[in-house]
N, C-alpha and C positions, 0 to 999 in steps of 0.2 A: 555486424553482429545483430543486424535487425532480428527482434522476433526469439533473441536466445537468452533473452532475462524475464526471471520469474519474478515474482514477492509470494512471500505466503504469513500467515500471520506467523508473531514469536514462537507460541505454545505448537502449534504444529510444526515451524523448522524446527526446533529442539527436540519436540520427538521423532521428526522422522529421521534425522540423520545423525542425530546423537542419544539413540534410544537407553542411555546408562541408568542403570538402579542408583539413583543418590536419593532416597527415602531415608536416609539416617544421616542426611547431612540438614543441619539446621541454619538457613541463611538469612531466621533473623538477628546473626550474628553481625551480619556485614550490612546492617541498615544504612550504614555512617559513611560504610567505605570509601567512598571517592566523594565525599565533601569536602576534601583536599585538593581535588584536581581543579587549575584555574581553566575559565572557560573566558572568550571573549579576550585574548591575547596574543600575544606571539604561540605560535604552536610549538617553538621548543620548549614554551613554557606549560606545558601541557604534559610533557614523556616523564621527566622526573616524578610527579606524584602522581600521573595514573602507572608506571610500572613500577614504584617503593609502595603503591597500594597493597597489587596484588602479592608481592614480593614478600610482603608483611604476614601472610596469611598462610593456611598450612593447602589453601585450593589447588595450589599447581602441582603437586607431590612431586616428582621424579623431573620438574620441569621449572625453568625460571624465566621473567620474562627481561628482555634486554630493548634499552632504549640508542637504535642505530642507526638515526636519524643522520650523522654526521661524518660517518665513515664507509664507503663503499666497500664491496667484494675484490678483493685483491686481483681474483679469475677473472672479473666482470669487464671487458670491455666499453662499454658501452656505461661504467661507471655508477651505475645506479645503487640506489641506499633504500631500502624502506623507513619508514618512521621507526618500526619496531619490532619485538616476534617475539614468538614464546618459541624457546631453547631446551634442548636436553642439557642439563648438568652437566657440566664440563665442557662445552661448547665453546670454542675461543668466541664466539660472538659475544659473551657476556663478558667477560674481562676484558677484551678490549672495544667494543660498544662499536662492533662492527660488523655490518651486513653478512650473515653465512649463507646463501639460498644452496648449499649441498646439505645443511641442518636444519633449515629454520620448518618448526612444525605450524606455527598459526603467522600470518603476515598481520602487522597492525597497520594502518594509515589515520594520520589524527588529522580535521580541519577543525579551524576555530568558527568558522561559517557553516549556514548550510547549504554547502557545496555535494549536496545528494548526488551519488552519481543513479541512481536508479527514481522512475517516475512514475507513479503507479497511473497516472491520469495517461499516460502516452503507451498506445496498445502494443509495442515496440518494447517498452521497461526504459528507455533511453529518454533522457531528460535534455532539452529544446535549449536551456541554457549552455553555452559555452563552458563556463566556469564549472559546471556541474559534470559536461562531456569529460574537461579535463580529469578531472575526477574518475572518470567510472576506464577512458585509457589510461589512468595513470595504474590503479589496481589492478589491469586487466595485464598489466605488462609485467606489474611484480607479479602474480600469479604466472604469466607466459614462464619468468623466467624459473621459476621454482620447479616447475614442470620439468624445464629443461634440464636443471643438474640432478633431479630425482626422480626415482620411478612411481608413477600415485596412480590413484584412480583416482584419486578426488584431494581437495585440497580446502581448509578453511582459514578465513580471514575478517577481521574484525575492521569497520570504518567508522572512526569517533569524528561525529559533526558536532563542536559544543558540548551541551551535554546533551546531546543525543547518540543515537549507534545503530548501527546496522549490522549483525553479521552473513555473511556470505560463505556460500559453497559451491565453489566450481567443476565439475567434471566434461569429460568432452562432447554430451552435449548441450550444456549451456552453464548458467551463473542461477543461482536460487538466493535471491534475498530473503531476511528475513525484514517483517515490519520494522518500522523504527520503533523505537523507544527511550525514554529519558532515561540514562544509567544513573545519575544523581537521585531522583528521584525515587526508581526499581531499580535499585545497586543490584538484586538478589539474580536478575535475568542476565546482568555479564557476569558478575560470580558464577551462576549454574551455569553456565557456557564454559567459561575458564576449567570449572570442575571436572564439566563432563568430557571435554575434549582431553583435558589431562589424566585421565581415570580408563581414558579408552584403550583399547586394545592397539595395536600398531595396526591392522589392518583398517581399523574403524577410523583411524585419522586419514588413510589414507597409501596406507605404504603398500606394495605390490611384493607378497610372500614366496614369490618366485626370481624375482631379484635378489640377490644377497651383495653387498657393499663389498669390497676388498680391500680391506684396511693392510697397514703397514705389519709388517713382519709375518701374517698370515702365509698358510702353504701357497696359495695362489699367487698374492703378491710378489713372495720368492718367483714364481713360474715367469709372472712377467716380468719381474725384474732381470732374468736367466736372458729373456728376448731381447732385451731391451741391448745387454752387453754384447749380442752375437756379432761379428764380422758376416754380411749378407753380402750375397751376390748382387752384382749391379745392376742385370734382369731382373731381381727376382722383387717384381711391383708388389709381390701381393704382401709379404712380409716386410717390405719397408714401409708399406703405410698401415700395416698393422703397427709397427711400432710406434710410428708416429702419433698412431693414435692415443699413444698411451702416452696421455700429458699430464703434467702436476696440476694442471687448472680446472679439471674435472674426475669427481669417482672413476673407480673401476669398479666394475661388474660383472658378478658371476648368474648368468640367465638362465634359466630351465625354457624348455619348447617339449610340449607333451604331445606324442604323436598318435592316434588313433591305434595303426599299426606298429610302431616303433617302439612306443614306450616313450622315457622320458631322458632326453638328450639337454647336456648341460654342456655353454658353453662362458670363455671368458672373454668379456669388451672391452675396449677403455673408451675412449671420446665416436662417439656418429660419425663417420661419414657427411651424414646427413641426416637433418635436423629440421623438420617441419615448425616454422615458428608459431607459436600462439596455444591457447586451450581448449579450442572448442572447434570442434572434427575429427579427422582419422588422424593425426599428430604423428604421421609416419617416421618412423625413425629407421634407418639403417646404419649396422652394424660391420665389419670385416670380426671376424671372430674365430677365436682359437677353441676348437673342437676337445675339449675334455673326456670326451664320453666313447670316441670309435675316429679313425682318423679314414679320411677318402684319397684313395689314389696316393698321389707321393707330397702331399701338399695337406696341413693341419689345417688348413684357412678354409673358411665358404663366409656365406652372405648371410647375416642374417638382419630380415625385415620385420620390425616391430608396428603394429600399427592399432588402430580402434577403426574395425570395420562396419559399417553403415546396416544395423540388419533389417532385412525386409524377405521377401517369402520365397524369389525366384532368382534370388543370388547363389552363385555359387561360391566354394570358397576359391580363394586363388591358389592355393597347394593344389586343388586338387582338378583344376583348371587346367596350370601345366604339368600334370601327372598325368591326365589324358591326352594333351600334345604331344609330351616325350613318349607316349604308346602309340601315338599316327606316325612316329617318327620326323614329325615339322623340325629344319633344322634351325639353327641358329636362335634359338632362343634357351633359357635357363635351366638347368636340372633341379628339378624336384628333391629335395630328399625328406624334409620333416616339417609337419606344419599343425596346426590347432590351435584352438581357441584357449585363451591363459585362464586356467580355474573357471570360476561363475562369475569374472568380472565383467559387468554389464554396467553402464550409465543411467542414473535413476530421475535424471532431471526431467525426463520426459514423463514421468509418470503423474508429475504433479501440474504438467501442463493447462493452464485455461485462458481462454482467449478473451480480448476485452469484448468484444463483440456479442452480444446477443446471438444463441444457437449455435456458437462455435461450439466445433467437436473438438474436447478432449480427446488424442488415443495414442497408441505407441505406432511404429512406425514399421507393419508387416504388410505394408500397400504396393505400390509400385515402385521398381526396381528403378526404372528412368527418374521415376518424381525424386525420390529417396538420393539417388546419387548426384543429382542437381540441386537438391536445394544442399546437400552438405558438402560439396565442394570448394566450401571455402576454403578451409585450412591449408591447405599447400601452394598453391598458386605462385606468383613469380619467383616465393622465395627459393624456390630451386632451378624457376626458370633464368634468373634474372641474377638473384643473390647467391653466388655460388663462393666459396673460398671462407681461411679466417677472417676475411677485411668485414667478414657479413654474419660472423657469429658459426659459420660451420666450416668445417675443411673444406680439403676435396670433395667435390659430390661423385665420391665414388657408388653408383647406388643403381639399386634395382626401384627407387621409391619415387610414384608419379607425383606429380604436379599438374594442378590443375584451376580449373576459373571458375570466376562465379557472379552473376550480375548482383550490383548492387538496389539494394529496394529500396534506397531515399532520393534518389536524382529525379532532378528537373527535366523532362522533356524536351526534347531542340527541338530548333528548323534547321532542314539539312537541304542540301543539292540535291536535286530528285537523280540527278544521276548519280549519285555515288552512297546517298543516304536510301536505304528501302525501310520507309515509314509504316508501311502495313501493307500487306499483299490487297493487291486488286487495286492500290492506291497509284499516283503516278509514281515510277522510280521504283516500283519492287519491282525486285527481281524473283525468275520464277524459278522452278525447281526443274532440273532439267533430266525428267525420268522419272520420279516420283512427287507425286501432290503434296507437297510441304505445308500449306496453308494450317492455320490456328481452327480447331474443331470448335462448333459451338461452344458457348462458355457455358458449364455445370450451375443448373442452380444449387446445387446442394451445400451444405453449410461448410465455411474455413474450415480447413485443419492443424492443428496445433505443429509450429513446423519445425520444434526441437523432434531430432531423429534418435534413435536406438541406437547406441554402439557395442560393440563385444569387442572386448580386449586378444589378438590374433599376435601370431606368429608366424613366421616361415622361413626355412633355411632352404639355401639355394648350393648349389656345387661349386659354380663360376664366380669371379670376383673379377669384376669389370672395370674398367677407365670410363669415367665420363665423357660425353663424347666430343666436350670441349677443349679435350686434350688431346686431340688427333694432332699430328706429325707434321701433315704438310696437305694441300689439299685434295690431291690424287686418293690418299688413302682417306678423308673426309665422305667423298663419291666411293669408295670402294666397301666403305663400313655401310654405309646407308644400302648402298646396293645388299648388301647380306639382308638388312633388316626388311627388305622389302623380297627379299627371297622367304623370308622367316612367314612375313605376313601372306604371303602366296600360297605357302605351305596349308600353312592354320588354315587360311579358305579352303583350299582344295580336298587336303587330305582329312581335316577335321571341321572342314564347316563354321569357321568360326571367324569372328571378327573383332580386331583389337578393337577398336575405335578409344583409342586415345592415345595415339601418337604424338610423341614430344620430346624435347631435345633430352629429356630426363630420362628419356627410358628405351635410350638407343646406347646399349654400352658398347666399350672396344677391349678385346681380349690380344693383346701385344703379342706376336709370335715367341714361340718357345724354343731358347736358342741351341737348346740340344735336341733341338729337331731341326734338322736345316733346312726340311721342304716344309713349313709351318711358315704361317703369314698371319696379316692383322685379319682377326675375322669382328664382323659386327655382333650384336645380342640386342633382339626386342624383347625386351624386358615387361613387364608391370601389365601384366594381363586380366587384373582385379577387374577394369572395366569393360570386358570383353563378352561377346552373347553369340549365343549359337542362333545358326543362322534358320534354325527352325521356330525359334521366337520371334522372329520376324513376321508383323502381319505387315495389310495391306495398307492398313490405316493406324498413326502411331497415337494412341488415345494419351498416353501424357509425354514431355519433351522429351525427344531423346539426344537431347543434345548435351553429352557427358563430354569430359575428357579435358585439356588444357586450352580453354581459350585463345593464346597468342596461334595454336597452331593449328586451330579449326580452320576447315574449308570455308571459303565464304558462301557457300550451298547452303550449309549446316548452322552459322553464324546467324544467314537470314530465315532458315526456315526447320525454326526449335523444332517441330513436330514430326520435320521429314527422317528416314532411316537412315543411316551411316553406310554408304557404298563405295565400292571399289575406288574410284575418281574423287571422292572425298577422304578419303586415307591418303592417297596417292599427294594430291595437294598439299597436306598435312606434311608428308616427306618433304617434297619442294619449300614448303614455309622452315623446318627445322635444318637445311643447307643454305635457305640466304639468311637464317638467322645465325648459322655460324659464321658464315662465309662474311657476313657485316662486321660482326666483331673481331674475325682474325687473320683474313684474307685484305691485303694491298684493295684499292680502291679509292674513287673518287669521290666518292661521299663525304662531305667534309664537317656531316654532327650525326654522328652516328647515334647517339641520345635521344633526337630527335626524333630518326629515322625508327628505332629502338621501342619508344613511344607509338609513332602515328602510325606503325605498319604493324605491331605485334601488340599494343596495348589498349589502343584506343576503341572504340563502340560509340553507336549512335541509338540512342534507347529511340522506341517506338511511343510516337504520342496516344493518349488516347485508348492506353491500357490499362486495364484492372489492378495488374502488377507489373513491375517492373520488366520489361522485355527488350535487350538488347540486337543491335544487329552488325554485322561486317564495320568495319573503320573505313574512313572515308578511303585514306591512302593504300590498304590493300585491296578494296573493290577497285582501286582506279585502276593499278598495275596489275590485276587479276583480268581485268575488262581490255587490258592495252597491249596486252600479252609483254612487257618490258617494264624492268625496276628503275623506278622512279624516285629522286626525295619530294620531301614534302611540296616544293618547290618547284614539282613538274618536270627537276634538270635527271635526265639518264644518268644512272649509275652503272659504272665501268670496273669489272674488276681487273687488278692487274697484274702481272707476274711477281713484279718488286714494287715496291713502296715508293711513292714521287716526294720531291724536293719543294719545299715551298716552291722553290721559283724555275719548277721545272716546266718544260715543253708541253704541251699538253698530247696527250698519252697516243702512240700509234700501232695501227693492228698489231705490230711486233711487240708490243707492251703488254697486250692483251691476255689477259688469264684464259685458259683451257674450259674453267669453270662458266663461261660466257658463254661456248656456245651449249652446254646443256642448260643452263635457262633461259637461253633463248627457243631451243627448243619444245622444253614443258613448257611456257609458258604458253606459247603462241597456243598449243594442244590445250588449255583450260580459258584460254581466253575461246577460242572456240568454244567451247562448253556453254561460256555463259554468253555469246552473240546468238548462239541460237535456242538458250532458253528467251535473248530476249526477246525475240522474232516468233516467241509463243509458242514454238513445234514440242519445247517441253511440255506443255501442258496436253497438247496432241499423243503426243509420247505415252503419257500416264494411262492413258482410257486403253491402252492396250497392253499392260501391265502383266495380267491376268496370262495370259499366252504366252508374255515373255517369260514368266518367270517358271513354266518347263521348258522350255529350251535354257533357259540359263544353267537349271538343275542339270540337263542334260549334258551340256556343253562346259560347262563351267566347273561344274562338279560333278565331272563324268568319271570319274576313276574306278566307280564300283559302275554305272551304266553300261559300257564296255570298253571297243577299243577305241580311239580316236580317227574320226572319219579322216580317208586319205584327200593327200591336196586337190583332188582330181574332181573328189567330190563334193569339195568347199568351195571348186571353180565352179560347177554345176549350180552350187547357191548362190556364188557372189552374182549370180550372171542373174538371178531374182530381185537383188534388191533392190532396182530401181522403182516394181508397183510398190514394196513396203516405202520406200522415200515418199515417193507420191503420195501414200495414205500418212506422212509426216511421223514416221517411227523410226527416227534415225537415230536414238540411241539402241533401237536393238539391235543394229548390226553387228555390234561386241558378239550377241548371243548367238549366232550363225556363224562367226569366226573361228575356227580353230585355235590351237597351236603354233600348229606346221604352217597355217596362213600367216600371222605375224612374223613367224620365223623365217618366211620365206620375202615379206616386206620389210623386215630388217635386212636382209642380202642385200635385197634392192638398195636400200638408204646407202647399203653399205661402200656400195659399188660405183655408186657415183657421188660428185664434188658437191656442198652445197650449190653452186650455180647451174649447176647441169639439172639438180631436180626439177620435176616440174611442179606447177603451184599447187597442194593440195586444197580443197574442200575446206569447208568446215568441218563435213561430217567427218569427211576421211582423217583430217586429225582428231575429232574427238574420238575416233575410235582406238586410237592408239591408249587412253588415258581409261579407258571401260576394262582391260582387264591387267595385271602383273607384268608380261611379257616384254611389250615394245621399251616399257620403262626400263627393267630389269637389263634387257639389252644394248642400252643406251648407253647404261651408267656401264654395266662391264665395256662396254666397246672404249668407253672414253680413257676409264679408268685402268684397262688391260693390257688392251690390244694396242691404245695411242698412250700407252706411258710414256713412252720417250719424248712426248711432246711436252711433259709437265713441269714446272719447276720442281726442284729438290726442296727440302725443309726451308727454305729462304724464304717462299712464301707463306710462311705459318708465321703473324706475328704477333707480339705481347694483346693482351684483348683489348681495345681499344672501345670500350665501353668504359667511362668515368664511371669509378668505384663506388660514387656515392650519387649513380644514377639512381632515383624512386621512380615505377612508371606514375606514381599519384602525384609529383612535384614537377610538370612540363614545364618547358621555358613557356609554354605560352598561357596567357590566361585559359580554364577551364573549369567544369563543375567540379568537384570533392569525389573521388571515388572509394570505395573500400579497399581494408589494408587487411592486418592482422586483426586479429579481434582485438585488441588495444587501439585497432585504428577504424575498428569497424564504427567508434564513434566521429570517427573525424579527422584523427591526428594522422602520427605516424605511418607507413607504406610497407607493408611485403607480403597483399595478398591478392589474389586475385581482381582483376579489377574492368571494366567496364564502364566506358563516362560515357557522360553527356557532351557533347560536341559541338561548342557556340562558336554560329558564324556571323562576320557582321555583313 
């Protein structure tokens, strides 16, 4: 949470965010008020007379405050209590002096110390003390959760240190303190607080006027309650986990989505899908949801994705993203149907932003699209990659909603193995970019910028309602959904020019076949196209990082070189990292800590010494096995996947044991280890300077659909019979762009035709070219997944996730730096978000 807490003095947080007419309230009535409250004691001896203070008094009107230090949230898993809260009247929290976060409108936290969680001397806002950290995660986390059972733009909260006080307001993107001050002392400045916040309108606290609650006996509640008794098909996924959604431990909700052209489409919710944890970022939320308003096809269900999108000037929205896909006709990815921004809700923390720094620029954040979606990446990150189910606070991740990474800006610097650590390009042990000049552009002299981002409150309803793709059957249809998604992504390039780049196991859904259709199969769905850019924004030099999307499943190109652009063979890899990340968790194998493996190949980062800011690169263990063309553990030992599951004291495993899944990673791999042998042998850097040339013929070739027709094989043989002077002058990635079609298709025959042994040994180049455009891939995964089903095990190979439930990637078995979590953890503590360490070796 570096960088997302403000302070402002009292007299300006009270006006700006609770600008209430109280001119005829007289507060030197309450001179005396809390000379009652004991300070310097037990803190439960603190809640009794500071809430019989205000309770005494006519400030709260419509509202009481309840001391619920001692009894948690009934719903609350995870068991948590705040000290206190102001309550609507009638709120079981007050009679029974217990935690409600689906009511509570102010959160209180008392310390008898000064356990500040906020520092105004640290240019962060985050206070150097432990005891104080504690403090600013412990608040960060009652706000998370109050977020999570209610719909807000913003949220306030009161932290009594003694007799001192801070109040605080959170929205997504950041925390706004107010100064301290002695409430003993100026009783008048928490009265006016208490007043003003109790005086305010519902919107001004915080409530979202497009949500409406569904309370018991309501027409709606009936509605769902009608679902809830139905007798459902045994197929029919999409209505049994609508119901299930509907649980006693969380509201139900009736959402408006105002569409540009539509008008305004209302739908009904009960519990997320999925649940982005924390407050501060895009807080994605998805819904299954029952269509009130106009029903599609034979099914009242569609998706709908709640979020707080990141604004800047050259974004698009994402409705309207895949509303121009679904007009290229790209298949396998979502339908469009209604989306727009909620009312004029926008996040206001940034407007009060100022830097400790001498010459920092205050400003909002209509800059760069790349800068803009990296530094606000935080939010989502493993917890959907990682924390998936109730054991982790959300269901199913049935979801269209990505997950993504984000380096942390307080870690310590390593020493790493120059082979597997790239400390700075040009340094020993960087690795180069293999086709494009990835290297870090002079550094700007121009002044900081203030790095709380703009949000707008968005929506989007989609048609398809998906399976997470960690619920695939068995692993033949694991290879066969991916293959879709990588057809999807083929399309987008081709037909619309465009590029996901943030592929991750979150936003590859599976659409189960439809049993009254008997020629209908599993088909896949690339989903979450918010981070995706057409490929006419593409220059030649990336002037801020464009390194977006989920961390665990970047390429290690892209990992080591933030500035380079996201290409074909870097999505591709992406695909490959999100099949051995399922494949680890619920596929047979030799691996025998998967937690570990879990960690060191999908969580870990080796920050760069010697930075301005914080700049991450590849993990040791997915550079080794990216470099080795073969999965390795931590340990060095190959990992083997297997048909069926082995016995502690089994044999150890033979080719007839051997999973299917084996030889296509042995085959992409060996193709990306290529890639980067001969970035390291520098022809990448040769590659680049001839850039310029390739990229019409790529236009040509690649995106030749509107160019004309596709040149015959006759006359790809006329070229291939060229490239050995382009080899010679070291431009051996652009043979992708001289390649056809029909040429791959016709070296897939070849592959097809003969036995692994009988091949002969290719190239480097000749494998990396299979990995330069959709094709070779795409045929791989169908030939293996198709054409050689009978070779595959049945559902026997799919089994329970064998990832411990209460894996953190921020808590490794091995000693390591602190990384970031949620924003509760962004101080230190707790784990589920993004995250990038530091990497000590001895």
């Amino acid at each position: 949470m570096s960088h997302k807490l403000l302070g402002l003095p009292y007299d300006q947080w009270i006006d700006a965010f609770l600008p209430i007419d109280d001119s005829e309230v007289d507060y030197t009535n309450y001179d005396r008020l809390f000379d009652g409250v004991v300070v310097h004691e037990k803190e439960s001896e603190m809640y009794e007379p500071l809430v019989n203070a205000l309770n005494g008094t006519d400030i709260l009107g419509d509202f009481v405050l309840a001391e619920t230090y001692a009894r948690y949230d009934k719903s609350d898993k995870d068991k948590k209590k705040v000290d206190g809260g102001m309550y609507p009247k009638g709120s079981s929290a007050i009679e029974q002096k217990r935690t409600d976060w689906a009511t509570v409108e102010v959160i209180i936290e008392c310390k008898t110390n000064d356990s500040d969680p906020f520092d105004e001397r640290a240019s962060s806002g985050i206070p150097y003390s432990g005891t104080k950290r504690d403090t600013l995660g412990q608040i960060m986390t009652y706000a998370s959760t109050v977020f999570e059972y209610q719909h807000l733009t913003h949220h306030f909260g009161v932290v009594i240190l003694g007799s001192q006080a801070r109040l605080a307001r959170w929205d997504r993107s950041g925390i706004v303190f107010s100064s301290k001050f002695d409430y003993k002392k100026e009783p008048a400045k928490l009265a006016r607080f208490f007043w003003r916040v109790a005086h305010a309108t519902p919107e001004a606290r915080g409530h979202d006027p497009t949500a409406t609650r569904i309370l018991p006996g309501s027409a709606d509640y009936k509605t769902l309650e009608a679902w809830k008794a139905k007798e459902l098909a045994d197929d029919d996924y999409v209505a049994r986990r609508f119901v299930k959604s509907l649980t006693d431990d969380r509201p139900w909700w009736r959402l408006q989505v105002t569409d540009n052209k539509h008008g305004t489409k209302e739908f009904l919710v009960g519990r997320p899908t999925f649940a982005a944890p924390g407050v501060v970022g895009r807080a994605t939320r998805g819904y299954i949801a029952l269509s009130v308003s106009d029903q599609h096809s034979d099914s009242p269900f569609v998706y709908l994705k709640d979020c707080w999108r990141v604004e800047h000037d050259r974004s698009e929205l994402e409705g309207d993203i895949l509303s121009y896909l679904n007009g290229k006709g790209v298949t396998n990815i979502p339908t469009a149907l209604y989306h727009g921004d909620v009312e004029d809700h926008r996040t206001i923390s940034q407007d009060f932003c100022r830097c400790a720094k001498s010459g920092c620029i205050a400003e909002l954040v209509e800059e760069h699209e790349e800068q803009a979606v990296m530094e606000e990446l935080i939010e989502e990150g493993a917890a959907e990659v990682h924390l998936h189910g109730p054991s982790h606070g959300n269901m199913e991740a049935t979801s269209h909603a990505a997950s993504d990474q984000r380096l942390d800006d307080d870690m310590a610097s390593t020493q790493g193995d120059a082979n597997f650590t790239s400390v700075a390009d040009g340094e020993p042990g960087a690795r180069k970019d293999p086709g494009t000049d990835g290297t870090r552009p002079r550094e700007s002299s121009a002044p900081s910028r203030c790095h709380m981002k703009s949000h707008r409150h968005y929506r989007l309803v989609v048609k398809e309602v998906g399976l997470p793709l960690q619920e695939f059957p068995c692993g033949r249809i694991l290879v066969w959904v991916i293959r879709d998604a990588i057809i999807a992504h083929e399309d987008a390039y081709k037909k619309a020019k465009i590029m996901h780049r943030d592929i991750s196991v979150g936003n590859i859904l599976i659409i189960p076949p439809n049993n009254k259709n008997k020629k209908s199969t599993y088909q896949g769905l690339l989903a979450d196209w918010e981070l995706s850019k057409r490929l006419d924004q593409y220059t030649s030099e990336a002037r801020h990082p464009d390194r977006t999307g989920t961390w665990q499943f970047m390429s290690v190109h892209i990992q080591d070189h933030p500035y380079a652009q996201v290409e074909i063979a870097d999505e591709l890899e992406s695909f490959l990292h999100v099949m051995i990340y399922c494949a680890i968790r619920y596929l047979p194998h030799t691996c025998d800590d998967v937690g570990d493996f879990m960690y060191e190949y999908f969580d870990d980062g080796v920050r760069r010494p010697r930075k301005p800011e914080a700049e991450y690169t590849c993990g040791i263990l997915k550079g080794y096995v990216m470099d080795k063309g073969a999965i390795f553990t931590s340990d060095r030992v190959p990992i083997t996947f297997l048909r069926s599951p082995r016995g502690p004291n089994s044999a150890p495993p033979t080719v007839a044991d051997e999973h299917p899944i084996n030889s296509i990673f042995d085959d992409l791999l060996k193709r990306f280890s290529a890639r980067y042998s001969l970035a390291d042998k520098g022809r990448g850097k040769q590659v680049s300077s001839f850039k310029a040339v390739l990229d019409k013929l790529r236009m040509e070739q690649e995106l030749g659909a509107e160019a004309g027709e596709a040149q015959s094989q006759t006359s790809m043989a006329g070229l291939f019979t060229q490239l050995p002077k382009y080899i010679a002058r070291g431009v051996i990635a652009a043979r992708d762009a001289l390649l056809s079609s029909s040429y791959v298709a016709a070296y897939l025959a070849e592959m097809g035709t003969k036995n692994k042994s009988q091949r002969p040994a290719e190239s480097p180049e000749r494998l990396y070219e299979g990995i330069q455009t959709h094709s070779l891939v795409i045929g791989l995964l169908n030939s293996a997944s198709e054409e050689l089903s009978s070779e595959w095990p049945g559902p026997e190979d799919r089994l329970p996730d064998q990832l411990n439930p209460d894996y953190k990637p921020n808590q490794p078995t091995k000693t390591r730096e602190k990384r970031t979590a949620t924003d509760s953890e962004m101080v230190g503590r707790v784990s589920s978000k993004r995250r990038r360490v530091d990497r000590s070796r001895a």
